[in-house]
C-alpha positions as CSV (number, residue, x, y, z in Angstrom):
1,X,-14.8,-10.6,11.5
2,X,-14.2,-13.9,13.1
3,X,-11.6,-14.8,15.4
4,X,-10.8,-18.5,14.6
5,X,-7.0,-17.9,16.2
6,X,-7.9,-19.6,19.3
7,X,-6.6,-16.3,21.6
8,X,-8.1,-13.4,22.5
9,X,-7.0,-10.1,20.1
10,X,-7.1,-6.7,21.1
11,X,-6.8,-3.4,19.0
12,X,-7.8,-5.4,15.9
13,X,-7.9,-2.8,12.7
14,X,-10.0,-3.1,9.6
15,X,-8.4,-1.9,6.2
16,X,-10.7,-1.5,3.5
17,X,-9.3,-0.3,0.0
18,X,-11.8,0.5,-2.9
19,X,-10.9,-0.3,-6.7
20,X,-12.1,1.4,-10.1
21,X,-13.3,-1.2,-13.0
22,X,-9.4,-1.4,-14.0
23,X,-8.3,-2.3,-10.8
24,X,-6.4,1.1,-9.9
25,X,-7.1,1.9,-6.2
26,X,-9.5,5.2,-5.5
27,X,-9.2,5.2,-2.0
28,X,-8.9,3.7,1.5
29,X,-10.2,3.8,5.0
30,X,-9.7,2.3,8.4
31,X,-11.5,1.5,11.8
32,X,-11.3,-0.3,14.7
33,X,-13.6,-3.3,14.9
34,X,-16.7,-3.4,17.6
35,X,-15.5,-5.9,20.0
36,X,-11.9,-5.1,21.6
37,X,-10.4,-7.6,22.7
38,X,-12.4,-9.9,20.3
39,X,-12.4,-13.6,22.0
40,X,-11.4,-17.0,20.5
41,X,-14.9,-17.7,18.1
42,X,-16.1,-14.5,19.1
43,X,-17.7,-12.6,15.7
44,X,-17.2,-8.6,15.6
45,X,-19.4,-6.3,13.4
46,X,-17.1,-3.6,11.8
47,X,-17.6,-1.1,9.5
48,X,-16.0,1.6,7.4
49,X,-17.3,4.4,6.0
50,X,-16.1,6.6,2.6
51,X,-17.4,9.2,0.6
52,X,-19.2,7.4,-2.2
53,X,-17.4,7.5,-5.4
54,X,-19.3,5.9,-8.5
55,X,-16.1,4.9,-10.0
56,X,-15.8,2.5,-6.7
57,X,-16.4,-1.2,-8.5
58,X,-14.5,-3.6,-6.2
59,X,-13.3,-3.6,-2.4
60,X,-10.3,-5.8,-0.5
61,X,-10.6,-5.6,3.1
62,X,-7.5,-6.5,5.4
63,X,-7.5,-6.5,9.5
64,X,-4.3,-6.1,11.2
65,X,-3.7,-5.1,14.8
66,X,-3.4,-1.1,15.6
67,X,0.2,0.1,15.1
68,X,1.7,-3.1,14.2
69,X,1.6,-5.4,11.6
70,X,-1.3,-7.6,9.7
71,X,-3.6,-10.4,10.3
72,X,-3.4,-13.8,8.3
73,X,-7.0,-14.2,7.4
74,X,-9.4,-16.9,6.0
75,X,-11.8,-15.9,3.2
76,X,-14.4,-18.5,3.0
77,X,-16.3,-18.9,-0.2
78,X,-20.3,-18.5,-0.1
């Protein structure tokens, strides 16, 4: 994660949810990101972990700040 908002964010929450091929969700799981507070242009490695399920196709992945609400994002294309 990158914080592009300029201010320093603290308690910052990554929300990953895992799909089946048809889109129905399987499961989800949360943790905090590495850096807290994460500073303006600062980059955080996160991770997330779940028990493997081979019905998993597709993943979303949401941040939003511990106890309160979420985080408008940027997804940049590669």
């Amino acid at each position: 994660m990158k914080n592009i908002s300029g201010k320093k964010l603290s308690n910052v929450e990554v929300l990953v949810t895992w799909y089946d091929k048809n889109g129905n969700m399987i499961t989800a799981g949360s943790a905090l990101i590495g850096y807290n507070p994460i500073l303006p242009g600062q980059i955080s490695p996160f991770g997330v972990m779940e028990i493997y399920n081979p019905a998993m196709k597709s993943a979303t992945i949401e941040f939003k700040f511990l106890f309160r609400g979420s985080i408008d994002t940027y997804h940049k294309k590669k």
